[in-house]
N, C-alpha and C positions, 0 to 999 in steps of 0.2 A: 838551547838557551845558555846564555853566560853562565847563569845561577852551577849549570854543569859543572863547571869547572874552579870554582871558590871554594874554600875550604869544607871541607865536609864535617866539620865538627858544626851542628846546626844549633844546639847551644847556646856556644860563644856567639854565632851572627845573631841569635835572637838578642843575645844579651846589649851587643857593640848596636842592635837597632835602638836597644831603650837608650841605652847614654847616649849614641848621638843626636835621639830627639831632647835629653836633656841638654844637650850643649844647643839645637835648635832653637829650646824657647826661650835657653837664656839669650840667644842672638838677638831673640825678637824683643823678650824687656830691654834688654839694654836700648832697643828702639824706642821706647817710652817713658819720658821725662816722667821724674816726677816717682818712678818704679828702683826697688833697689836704694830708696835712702830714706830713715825714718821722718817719720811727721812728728815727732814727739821726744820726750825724754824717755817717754816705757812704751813697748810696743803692745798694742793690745791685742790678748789672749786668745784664740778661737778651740785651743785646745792643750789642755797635759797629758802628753803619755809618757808613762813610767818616769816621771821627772823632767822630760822634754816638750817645748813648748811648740806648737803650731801658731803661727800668728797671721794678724788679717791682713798683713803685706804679703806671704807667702804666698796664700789663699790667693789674693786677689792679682797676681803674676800669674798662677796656675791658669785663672780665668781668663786673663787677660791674652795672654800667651795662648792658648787654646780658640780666644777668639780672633787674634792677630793672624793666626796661622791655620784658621779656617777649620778647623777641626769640629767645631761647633756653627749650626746656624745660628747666626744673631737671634734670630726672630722665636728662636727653642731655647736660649740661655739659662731663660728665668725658669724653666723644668729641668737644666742637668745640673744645676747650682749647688741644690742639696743632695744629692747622687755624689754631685765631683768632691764634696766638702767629706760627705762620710768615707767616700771613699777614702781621703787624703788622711784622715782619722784613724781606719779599719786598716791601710796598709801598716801604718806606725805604731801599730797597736801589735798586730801580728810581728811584726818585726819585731818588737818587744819581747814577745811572748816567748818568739824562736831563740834568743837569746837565753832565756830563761832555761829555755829546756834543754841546752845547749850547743846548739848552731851556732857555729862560728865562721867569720870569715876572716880572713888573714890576712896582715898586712900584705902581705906576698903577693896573696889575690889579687889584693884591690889596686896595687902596683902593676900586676900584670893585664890589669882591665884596663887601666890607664894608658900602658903602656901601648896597647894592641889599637886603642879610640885613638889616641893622637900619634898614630903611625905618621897619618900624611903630614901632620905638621911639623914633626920631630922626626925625621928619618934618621933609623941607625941604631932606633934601640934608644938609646942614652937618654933622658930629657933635663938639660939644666935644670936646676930650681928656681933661680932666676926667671929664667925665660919659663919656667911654667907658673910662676906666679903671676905672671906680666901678662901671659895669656890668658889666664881665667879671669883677670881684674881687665881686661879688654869687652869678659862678657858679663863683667858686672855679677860675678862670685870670687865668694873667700875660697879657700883652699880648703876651708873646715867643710863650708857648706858643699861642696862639690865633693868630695869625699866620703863623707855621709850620705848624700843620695848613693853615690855607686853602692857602698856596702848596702844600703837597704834596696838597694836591688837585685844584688847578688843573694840578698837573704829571701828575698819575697821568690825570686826563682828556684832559688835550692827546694822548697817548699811546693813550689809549683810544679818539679819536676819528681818533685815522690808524690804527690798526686796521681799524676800520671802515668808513672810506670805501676802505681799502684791499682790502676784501673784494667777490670776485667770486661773481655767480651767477648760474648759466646757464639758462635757458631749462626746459631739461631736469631741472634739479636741482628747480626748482620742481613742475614737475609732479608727480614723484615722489615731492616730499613731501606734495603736497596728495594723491596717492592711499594716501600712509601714514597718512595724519590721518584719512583719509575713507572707505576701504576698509569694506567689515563683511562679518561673518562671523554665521552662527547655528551651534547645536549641540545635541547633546542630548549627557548628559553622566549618568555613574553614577558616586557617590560611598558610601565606606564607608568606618570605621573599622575599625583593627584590635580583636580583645576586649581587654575590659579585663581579662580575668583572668589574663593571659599572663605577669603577675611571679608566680604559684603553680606555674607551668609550672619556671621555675628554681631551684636552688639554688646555694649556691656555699660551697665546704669550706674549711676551715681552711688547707690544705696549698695551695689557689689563690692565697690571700690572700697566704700566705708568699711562695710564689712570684714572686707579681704584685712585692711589695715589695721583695727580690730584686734582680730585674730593672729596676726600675724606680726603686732605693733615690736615686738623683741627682736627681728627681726631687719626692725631700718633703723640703722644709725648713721648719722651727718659725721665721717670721718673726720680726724683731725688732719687740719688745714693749716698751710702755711703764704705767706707773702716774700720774694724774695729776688733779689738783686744776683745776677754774675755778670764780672767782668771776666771776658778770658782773649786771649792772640792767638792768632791762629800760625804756625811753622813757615808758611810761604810768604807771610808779610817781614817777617825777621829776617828769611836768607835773600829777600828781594835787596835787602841794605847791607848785607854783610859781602867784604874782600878776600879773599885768600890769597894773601903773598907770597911768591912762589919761595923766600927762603922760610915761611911759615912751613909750605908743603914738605921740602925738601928736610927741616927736622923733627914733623911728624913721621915721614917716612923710615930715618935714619933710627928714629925710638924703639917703631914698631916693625922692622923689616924680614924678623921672622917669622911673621906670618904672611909673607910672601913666598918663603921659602916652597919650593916643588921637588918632591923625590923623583930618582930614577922612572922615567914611563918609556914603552913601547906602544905605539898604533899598528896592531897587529890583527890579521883575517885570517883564517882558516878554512879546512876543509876533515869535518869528520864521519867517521865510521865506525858507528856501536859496537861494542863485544858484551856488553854488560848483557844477560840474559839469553845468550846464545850457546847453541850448543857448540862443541869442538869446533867438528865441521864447520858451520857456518862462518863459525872466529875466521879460521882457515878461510874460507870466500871471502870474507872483509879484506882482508890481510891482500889477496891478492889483487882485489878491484882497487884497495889502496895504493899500491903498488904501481900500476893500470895507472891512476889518475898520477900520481907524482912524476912518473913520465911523459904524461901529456904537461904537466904544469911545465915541468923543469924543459920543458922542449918547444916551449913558446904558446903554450896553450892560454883562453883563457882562464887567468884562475875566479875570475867573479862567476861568468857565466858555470865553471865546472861545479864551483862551490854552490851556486842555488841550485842548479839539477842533479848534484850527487850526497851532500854534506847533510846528516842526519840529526844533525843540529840545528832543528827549524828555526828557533831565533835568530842566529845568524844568517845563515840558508840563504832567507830571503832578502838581505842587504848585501850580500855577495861576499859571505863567510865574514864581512866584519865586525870583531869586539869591539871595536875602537881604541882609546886610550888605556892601559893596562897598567898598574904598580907592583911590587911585589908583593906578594902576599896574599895577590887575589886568587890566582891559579895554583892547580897543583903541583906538586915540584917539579916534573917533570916536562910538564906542559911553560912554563915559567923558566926554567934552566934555558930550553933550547929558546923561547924566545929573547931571553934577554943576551944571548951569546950572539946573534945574529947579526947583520948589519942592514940597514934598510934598503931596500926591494931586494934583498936576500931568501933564498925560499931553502927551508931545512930538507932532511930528509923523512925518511916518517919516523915518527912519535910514537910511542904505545905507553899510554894513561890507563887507569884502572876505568875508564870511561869510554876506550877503546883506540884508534888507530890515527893521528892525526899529521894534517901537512898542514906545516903553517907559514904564513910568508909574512915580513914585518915593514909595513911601510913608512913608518917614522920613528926615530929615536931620540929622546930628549935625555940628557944629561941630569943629573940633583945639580939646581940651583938655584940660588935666590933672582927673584926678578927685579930687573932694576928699576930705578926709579921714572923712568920714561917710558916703560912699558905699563907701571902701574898707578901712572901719577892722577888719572882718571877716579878711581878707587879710591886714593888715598882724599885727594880731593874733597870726594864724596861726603868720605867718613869724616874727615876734618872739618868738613861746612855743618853735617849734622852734628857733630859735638857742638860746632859753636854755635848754632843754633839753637840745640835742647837747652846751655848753657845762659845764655839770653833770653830765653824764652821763662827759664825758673830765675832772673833776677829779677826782669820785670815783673812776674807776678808777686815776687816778694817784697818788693818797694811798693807795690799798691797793694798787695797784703797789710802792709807795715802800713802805711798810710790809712786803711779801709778798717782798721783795726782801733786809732784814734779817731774817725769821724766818720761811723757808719754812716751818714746820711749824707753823704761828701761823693758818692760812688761816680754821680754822672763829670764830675770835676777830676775825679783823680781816673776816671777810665779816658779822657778827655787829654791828659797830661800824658798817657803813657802809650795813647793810642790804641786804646784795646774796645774789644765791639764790648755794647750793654746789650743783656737782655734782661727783661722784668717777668714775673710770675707774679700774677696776684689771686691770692686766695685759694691755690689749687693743692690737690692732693698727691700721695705717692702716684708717680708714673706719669704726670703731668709733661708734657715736650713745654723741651724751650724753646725762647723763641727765638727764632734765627739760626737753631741750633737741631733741634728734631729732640727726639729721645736720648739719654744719656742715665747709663745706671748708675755710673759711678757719681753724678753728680746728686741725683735722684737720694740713693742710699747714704751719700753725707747731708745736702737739706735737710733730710726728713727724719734727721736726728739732732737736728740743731736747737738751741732756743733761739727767741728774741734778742737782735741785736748780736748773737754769736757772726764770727767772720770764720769762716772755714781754710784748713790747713791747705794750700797748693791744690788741685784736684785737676787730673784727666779726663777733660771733658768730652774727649774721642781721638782720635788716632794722630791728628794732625794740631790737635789744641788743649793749651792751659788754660785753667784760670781758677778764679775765686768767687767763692758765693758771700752773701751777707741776708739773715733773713730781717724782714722788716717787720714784720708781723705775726701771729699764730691766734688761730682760730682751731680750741680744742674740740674736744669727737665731744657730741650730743645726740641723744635719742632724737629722729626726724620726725618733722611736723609732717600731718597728714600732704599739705600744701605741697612740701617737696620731694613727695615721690608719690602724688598723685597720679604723673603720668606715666611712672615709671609699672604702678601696680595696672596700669589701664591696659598698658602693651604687653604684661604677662599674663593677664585674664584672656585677652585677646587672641596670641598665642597657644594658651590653652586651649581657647574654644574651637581654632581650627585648627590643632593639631588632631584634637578627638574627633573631627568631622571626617579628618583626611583618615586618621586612623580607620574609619566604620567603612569608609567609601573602600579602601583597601582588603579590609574583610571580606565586604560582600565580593566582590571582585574574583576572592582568592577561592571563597566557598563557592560560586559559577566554578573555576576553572577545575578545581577539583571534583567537582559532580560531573563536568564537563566529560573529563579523562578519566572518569571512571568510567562511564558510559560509552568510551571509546570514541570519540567526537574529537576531529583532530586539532593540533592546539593552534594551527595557524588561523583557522574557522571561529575558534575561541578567542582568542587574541581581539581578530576583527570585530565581535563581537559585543567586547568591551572596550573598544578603543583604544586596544594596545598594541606596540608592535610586534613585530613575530621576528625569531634571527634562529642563527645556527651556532655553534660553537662546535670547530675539529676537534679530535682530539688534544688535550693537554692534559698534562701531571697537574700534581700539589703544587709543587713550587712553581708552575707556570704561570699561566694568565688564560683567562676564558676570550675569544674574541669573542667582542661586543658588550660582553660585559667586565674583565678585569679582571684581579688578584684573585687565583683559582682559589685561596682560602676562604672565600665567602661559599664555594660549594663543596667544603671540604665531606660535608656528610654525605655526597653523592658516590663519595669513593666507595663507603660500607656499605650502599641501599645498593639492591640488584637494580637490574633494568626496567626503565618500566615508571621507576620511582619519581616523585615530584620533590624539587627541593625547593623549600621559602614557604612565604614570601622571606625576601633580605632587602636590603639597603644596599647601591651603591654608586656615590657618587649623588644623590639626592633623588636617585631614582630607583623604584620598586620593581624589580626582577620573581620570575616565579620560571625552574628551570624541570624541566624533565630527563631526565639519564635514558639517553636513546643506544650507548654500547659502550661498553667497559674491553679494554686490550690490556689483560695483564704484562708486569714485565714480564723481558725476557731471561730469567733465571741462567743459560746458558753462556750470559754475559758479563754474570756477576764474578766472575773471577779478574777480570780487566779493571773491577772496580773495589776488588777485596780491601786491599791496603789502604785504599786513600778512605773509607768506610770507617774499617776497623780503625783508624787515627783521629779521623772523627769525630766516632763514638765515644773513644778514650776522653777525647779533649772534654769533648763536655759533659762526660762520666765524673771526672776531674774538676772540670769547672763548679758543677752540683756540690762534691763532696767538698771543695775548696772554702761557695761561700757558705757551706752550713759549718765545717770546722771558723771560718775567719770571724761567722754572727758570735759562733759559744763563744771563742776567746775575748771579743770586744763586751761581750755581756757580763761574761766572768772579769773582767779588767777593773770594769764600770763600777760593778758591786765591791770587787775586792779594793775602791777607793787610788785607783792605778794611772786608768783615765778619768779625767775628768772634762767634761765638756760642758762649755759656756754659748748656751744656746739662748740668751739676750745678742750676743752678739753674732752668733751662726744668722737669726732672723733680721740683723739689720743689714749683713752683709744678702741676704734674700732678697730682703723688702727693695734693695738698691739696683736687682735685674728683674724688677716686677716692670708691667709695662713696656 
């Protein structure tokens, strides 16, 4: 695999993964009008730590950004919201702390973490200030704010890596895991459903309903409601009208043309041979079959086909020893030396890396240079029609902002003027889809903090659209009348009565099959019986899957029951499983040395992980108390109530 031959300080590549997904999501806001520039004269508060402010722009990039770049299912948002928010709270908070107790990180540091991220951009070492100003204001950050992450990165790590090495594991503990990983179990298993006819089985009266509502009257309230207007433009009706002149291209390009810039590369394939974990000897055999192979290369052999049936570097191996495109600083020196000395379809001689014996041949060479403007006019293009787009797209909503603002009731006349869709909402609550538009949080959590007659700040109405709201109406929360959630108590009565029927049906079922197998009476005859099916399940682990029935964690008690045992009933998938453990194949112990390290690393991690978040809860509890942080959760829950639905 590549990963072989990259720098071995793992570290620093953990570290250079977090910055470059923070330069990731700033790539991606900066794709989001509207993100990146206040709605107001004061930014409102979602949190103070030790004096520093988290705010609901930040937050809502984090979210946005996470869900642009897929990191989140849309459809799960509205559950990681307060997870992602505490977290963004609990990191700044610890970073505080660590401060306090004196972790430091140094300018030096935070220079040489910069310096090491924006290698490919700035080849050489050196970076303007200029031109690194020009580039973080390209991804829509200050120099402050990008700075600041780093350092609270570099502190949350320092932290995270005395965890770590602080974490013990014993012998024992190993073991035990590798027989939980590796453990299997087989089964034979009878599954049925309850009928489906069992909601004609119930009724439920009038005098139930009362009753239920009654009883339960504290419990229905008519939420508060609102009525309300957005006008918003959607991004491909804007660039449908917009030109790009190619002297416009031509001093876009000239502005921004360091970021075109390409360092030094080699397109380079190989052929290797392990010494890492070998004895003398054996180094000695490599050394020589190495040797063996560079004169079949160098003698006109092929080196694709030599390299996938000899090279022990299965990732390549199998693309016929290709790395592909190579920079400095990926490989190790020696491995790197010889290929950038080379000239293309050059084949060196062998190599010896601390990773073992290597021939490598370089099939392309590219020079550090900036690409010209014909090569990348496509690109710049691009980026230039989306500037002037997002740019258009936040004038027009501001001029029928500004317009929507003197004459709320004016909406279908100024959406009319400036060509933007309507859509209406009347009388609906949080989570309500627009119309024409589907669900939208972020529109969702500004309505439903608006009053009557308020027009709302600019809002991203989804990936591709602005716009603005205005509400018309509000309909405040009231205790519910019997009337309107009559039938709402009818179909939870309902509900109730054949879940309990399906419940008893399943009992008796379970209590047959268990008297059944206790009696010896075999379970496919039982099964038939009760109109269930019968199946098998081969062996699989914990972390497997049962065929037929799924995620072996639904039989995880079958691991500890000997043979013989019945597990369930359980649920899955909506259907009622009852399984029997017909043979247990313990691991093979003789194999756990092959699996020691990657175990014991593991275990550390989330030895670590455990002790991380019970140290990171005390210091945000202790923060809280000690008046340090403070958090503003009016506003945490509007920023909630807005990925509800």
């Amino acid at each position: 695999m590549f990963d072989l031959f990259r720098s071995r300080d793992k570290a620093m590549r953990y570290l250079l993964g977090v910055l470059l997904g923070l330069v990731a999501l700033s790539l991606v806001i900066t794709l989001i009008p509207g993100f990146g520039a206040s709605t107001g004269p004061r930014e409102e508060l979602v949190a103070e730590i030790g004096g520093e402010a988290l705010t609901v722009r930040e937050v809502q990039q984090t979210l946005q950004g996470a869900l642009r770049n897929r990191q989140l299912p849309p459809e799960m948002i509205q559950f990681y919201v307060p997870q992602m928010i505490d977290q963004m709270i609990t990191e700044r908070a610890v970073a505080y702390q660590a401060t306090r107790m004196g972790f430091k990180v140094t300018d030096q540091e935070v220079a040489d973490a910069i310096r090491s991220m924006l290698a490919q951009y700035f080849p050489g070492g050196d970076i303007p200030q200029d031109a690194y100003q020009r580039f973080l204001s390209q991804q829509n950050l200050t120099v402050k704010d990008f700075e600041r992450n780093i350092r609270l990165n570099l502190l949350l790590m320092r932290l995270q890596n005395l965890a770590l090495e602080g974490a013990i594991v014993t012998p024992d503990e190993v073991e035990k895991e590798y027989r939980r990983k590796n453990d299997k179990i087989k089964v034979d298993y009878i599954k049925f459903t309850a009928p489906t006819d069992l909601r004609n089985q119930v009724s439920v009266t009038p005098d139930e309903i009362k009753s239920f509502y009654t009883t339960q009257k504290a419990r229905f309230n008519t939420p508060e409601k609102r009525s309300w207007t957005l006008l918003s433009i959607d991004d491909k009706k804007i660039a449908a009208g917009l030109q790009m002149p190619e002297a416009e291209l031509l001093a876009a390009y000239n502005a921004t043309a360091e970021k075109f810039r390409t360092p030094e590369r080699v397109h380079v394939r190989h052929i290797l041979l392990k010494t890492s974990e070998k004895s003398p000897d054996d180094v000695k055999k490599a050394e020589a079959k190495a040797n063996e192979l560079l004169k079949q290369v160098k003698a006109g052999g092929d080196f694709a086909k030599l390299a996938k049936d000899n090279s022990e570097d299965v990732g390549s191996a199998v693309k016929g020893g290709d790395l592909d495109w190579v920079v400095k600083g990926q490989t190790v020196p020696a491995f790197e030396t010889s290929a950038f000395s080379l000239k293309p379809k050059e084949i060196s001689n062998l190599i010896k890396t601390e990773y073992g014996f290597h021939i490598i041949q370089v099939l392309e060479k590219e020079e550090a240079r900036v690409k010209p403007f014909e090569e990348v006019r496509a690109q710049v293009a691009a980026d230039r029609q989306r500037d002037a787009v997002f740019a258009k797209m936040q004038q027009v909503v501001d001029q029928a902002r500004a317009e929507l603002a003197k004459a709320p009731g004016s909406a279908d006349q100024i959406a009319a003027k400036y060509g933007m869709e309507i859509g209406k909402a009347e009388k609906v609550g949080a989570g309500a889809p627009i119309p024409g538009v589907g669900s939208s949080p972020q529109v969702d959590g500004t309505v439903n903090s608006m009053k009557k007659g308020e027009v709302s700040q600019p809002i991203q109405v989804t990936a591709e659209r602005l716009g603005v709201a205005v509400v018309t109406d509000l309909f405040p929360a009231h205790p519910a009348e019997l009337a309107e959630v009559e039938n709402e108590i009818r179909e939870s009565l309902m509900a109730q009565k054949t879940a309990a029927i399906a419940d008893q049906k399943v009992r008796e079922a379970t209590d047959k099959l268990k008297a059944g197998v206790a009696a010896g009476t075999d379970l496919a005859a039982l099964g038939k019986s009760i109109g269930a099916k019968y199946g098998s399940a081969d062996a699989f682990s914990l972390e497997g899957a049962a065929e037929g029935i799924g995620p072996a964690t639904s039989l995880a008690e079958g691991f500890s029951k000997p043979v013989g045992s019945l597990i369930g009933p359980f649920n899955v998938g909506g259907e009622v499983f009852v399984a029997k453990v017909t043979e247990k194949q313990p691991a093979d112990v003789a194999r756990l040395a092959a699996d020691r390290d990657t175990l014991v690393l593991a275990l550390k991690r989330k030895r670590a992980t455990e002790r991380k978040e019970l140290f990171d809860d005390g210091i945000l509890t202790q923060l809280i108390k000690d008046g340090k942080v403070k958090k503003y959760q009016d506003v945490i829950n509007r920023i909630m109530q807005g990925y509800r639905g």
